[in-house]
C-alpha positions as CSV (number, residue, x, y, z in Angstrom):
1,X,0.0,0.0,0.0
2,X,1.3,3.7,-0.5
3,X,1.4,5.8,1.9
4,X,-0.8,8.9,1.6
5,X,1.1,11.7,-0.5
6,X,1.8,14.9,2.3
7,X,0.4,18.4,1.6
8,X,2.5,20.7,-0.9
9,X,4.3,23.3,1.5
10,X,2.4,26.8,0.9
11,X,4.2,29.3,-1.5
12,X,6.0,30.8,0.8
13,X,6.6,30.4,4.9
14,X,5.7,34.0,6.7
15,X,8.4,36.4,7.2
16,X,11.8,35.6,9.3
17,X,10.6,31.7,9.1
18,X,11.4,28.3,7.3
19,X,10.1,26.0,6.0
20,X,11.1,22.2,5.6
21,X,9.9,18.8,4.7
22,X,11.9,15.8,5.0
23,X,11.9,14.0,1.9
24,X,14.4,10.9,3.5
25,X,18.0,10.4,3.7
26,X,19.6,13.6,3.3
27,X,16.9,15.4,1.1
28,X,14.8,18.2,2.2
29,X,12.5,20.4,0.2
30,X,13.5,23.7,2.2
31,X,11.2,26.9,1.5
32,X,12.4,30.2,3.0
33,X,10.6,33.3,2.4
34,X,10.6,33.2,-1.9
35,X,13.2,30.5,-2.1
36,X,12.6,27.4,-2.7
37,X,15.5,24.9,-2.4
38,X,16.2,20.8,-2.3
39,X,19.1,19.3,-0.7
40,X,20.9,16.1,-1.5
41,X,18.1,14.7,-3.7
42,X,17.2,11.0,-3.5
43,X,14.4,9.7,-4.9
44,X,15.0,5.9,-5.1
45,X,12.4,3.9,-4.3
46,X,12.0,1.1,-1.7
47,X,14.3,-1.8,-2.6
48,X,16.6,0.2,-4.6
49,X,20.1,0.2,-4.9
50,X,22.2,3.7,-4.8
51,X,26.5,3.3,-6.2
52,X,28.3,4.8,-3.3
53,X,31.6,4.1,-4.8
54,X,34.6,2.1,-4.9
55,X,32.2,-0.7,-5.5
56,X,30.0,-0.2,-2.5
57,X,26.2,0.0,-2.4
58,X,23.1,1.2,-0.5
59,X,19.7,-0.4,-0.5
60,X,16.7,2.2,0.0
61,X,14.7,0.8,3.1
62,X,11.9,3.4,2.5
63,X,9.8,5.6,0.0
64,X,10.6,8.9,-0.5
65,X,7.4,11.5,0.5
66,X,7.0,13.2,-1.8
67,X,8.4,11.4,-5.4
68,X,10.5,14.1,-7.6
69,X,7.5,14.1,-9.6
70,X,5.6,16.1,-6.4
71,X,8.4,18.3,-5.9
72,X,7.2,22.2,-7.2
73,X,8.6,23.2,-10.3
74,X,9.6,27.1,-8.8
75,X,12.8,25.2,-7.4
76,X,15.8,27.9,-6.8
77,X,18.8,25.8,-6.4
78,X,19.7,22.4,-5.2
79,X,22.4,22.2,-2.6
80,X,24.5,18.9,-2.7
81,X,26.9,17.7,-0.2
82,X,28.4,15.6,-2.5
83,X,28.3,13.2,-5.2
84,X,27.4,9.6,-4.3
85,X,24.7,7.8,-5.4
86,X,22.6,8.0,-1.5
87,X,22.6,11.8,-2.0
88,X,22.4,12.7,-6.2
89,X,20.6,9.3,-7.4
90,X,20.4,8.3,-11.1
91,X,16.2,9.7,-10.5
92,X,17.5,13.0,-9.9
93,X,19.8,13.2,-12.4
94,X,17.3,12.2,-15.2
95,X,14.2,14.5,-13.7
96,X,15.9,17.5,-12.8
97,X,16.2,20.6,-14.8
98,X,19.9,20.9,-16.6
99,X,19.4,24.4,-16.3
100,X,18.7,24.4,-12.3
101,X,21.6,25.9,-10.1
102,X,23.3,23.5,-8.3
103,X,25.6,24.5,-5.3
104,X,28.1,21.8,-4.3
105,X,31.8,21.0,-4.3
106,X,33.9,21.9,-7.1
107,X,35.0,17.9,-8.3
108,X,31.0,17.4,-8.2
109,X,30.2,20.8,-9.6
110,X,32.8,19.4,-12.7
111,X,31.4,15.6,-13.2
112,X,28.1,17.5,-12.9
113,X,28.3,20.1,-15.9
114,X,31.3,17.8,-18.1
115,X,29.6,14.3,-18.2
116,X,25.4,15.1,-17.2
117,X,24.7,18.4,-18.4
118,X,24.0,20.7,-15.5
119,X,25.2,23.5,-16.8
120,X,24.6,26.2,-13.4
121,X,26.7,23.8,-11.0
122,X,28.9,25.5,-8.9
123,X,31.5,24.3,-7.0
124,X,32.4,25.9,-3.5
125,X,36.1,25.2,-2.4
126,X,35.6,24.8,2.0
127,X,34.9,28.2,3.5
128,X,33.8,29.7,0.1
129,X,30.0,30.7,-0.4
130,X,27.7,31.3,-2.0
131,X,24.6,34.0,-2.0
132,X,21.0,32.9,-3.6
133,X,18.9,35.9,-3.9
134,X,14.5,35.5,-5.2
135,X,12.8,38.7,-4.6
136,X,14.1,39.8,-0.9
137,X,14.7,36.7,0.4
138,X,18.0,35.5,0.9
139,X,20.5,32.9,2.0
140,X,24.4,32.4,2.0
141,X,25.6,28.9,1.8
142,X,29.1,28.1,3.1
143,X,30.9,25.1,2.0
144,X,32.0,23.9,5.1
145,X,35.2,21.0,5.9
146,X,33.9,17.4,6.0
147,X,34.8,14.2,6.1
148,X,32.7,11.4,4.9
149,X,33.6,8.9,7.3
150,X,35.0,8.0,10.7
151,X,39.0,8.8,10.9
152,X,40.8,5.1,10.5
153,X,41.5,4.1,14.5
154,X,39.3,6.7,15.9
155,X,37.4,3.5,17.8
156,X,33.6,4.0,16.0
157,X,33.8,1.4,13.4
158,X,35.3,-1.6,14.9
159,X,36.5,-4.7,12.7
């Protein structure tokens, strides 16, 4: 059985406020006064697998609410944290707009414009940002230092 669709967010959340609905995983459809943005979009289905990398995969143990077919269409940027398959999935690549900025790191913002078209990707280097402007609303995204995974012999993942 599906699970009923949630309501589409309003237009816009009143002033000084956000917005957000978890989508699952790392995506959120995020409104903030006239900006409308989507992180980290997965849209795998239930029993699908997502390429991590270096020959690792992910299974998807849920649906995502709401499919990318539900998500509005007045979408201002995407903002990805990086490019595996559990955050920027083979449904997002085929269904979003080539034209729709992207804000992520510069070797995705590359493999993103070279080899699948997205032409507005743009690559933050760490403590570079970046300001996305829609009427008067605002927002300033920093490209912050990360690390995917615990540091080898830090005592978290034990063998």
């Amino acid at each position: 059985m599906t699970p009923p669709t949630p309501p589409a967010p309003p237009s816009s959340p009143p002033d000084g406020a956000a917005e957000f609905l978890f989508v699952g995983n790392a995506t959120l459809l995020i409104r903030y006064g006239r900006l409308t943005l989507l992180t980290d979009p997965n849209f795998l289905h239930r029993g699908q697998y997502a390429y991590l990398g270096k020959g690792l995969m992910s299974r998807r143990l849920t649906e995502p609410a709401p499919a990318v077919s539900e998500i509005p269409s007045d979408l201002d940027a995407v903002v990805l944290s990086h490019l595996h398959g559990d955050h920027w999935d083979r449904v997002a690549r085929r269904r979003l707009d080539r034209s729709l900025p992207i804000i992520t790191t510069p070797h995705a913002s590359r493999r993103l414009q070279g080899i699948h078209g997205f032409s507005r990707a743009t690559g933050l280097p760490t403590w570079h940002d970046h300001v996305l402007v829609n009427d008067r609303s605002q927002v300033r995204i920093t490209a912050l230092p990360g690390r995917h995974a615990p540091a080898v012999g830090s005592g978290c993942c034990r063998r």
